[in-house]
Phi, psi and omega in degrees: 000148199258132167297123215281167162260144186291298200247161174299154144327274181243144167328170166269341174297328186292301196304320185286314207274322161296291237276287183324318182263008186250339198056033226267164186253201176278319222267326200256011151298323249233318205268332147342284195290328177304309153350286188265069068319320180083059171268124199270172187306282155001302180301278155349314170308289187298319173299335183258003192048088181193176203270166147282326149317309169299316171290307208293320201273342174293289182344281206310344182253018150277312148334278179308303175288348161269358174075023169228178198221041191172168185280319185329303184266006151282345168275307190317349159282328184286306178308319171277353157309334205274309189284016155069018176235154181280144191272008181231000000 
């Protein structure tokens, strides 16, 4: 079982300040955020009411429009989204 985080990640002012420098749509603001839960695609799925197919096709094009290629460097995208520096 994956370990929960105690407190959120980010503020919801963070989260909106990501979604705005990301250019992000809701879901994949919404799959993100579940994302830094340590929600697995199955977990996602289910919390958002959606296919795992359906998370998975999100993952890959948040994969693709940020230039990375694995979650490691998509939370380091985000994360340098907040901090307001480019991720590569």
């Amino acid at each position: 079982m994956p370990v929960r985080p105690s407190a959120p990640v980010f503020t919801d002012d963070q989260w909106r300040l990501i979604a705005q420098r990301l250019e992000l749509s809701g879901r994949e603001h919404d799959i993100l955020e579940c994302l830094f839960d340590a929600d697995s695609e199955k977990e996602i799925a289910t919390r958002l009411s959606m296919s795992a197919g359906t998370v998975r096709t999100h993952l890959k094009r948040l994969h693709a429009e940020l230039g990375v290629h694995n979650r490691l460097q998509l939370v380091r995208a985000v994360i340098a989204a907040v901090q307001g520096r480019s991720h590569e």
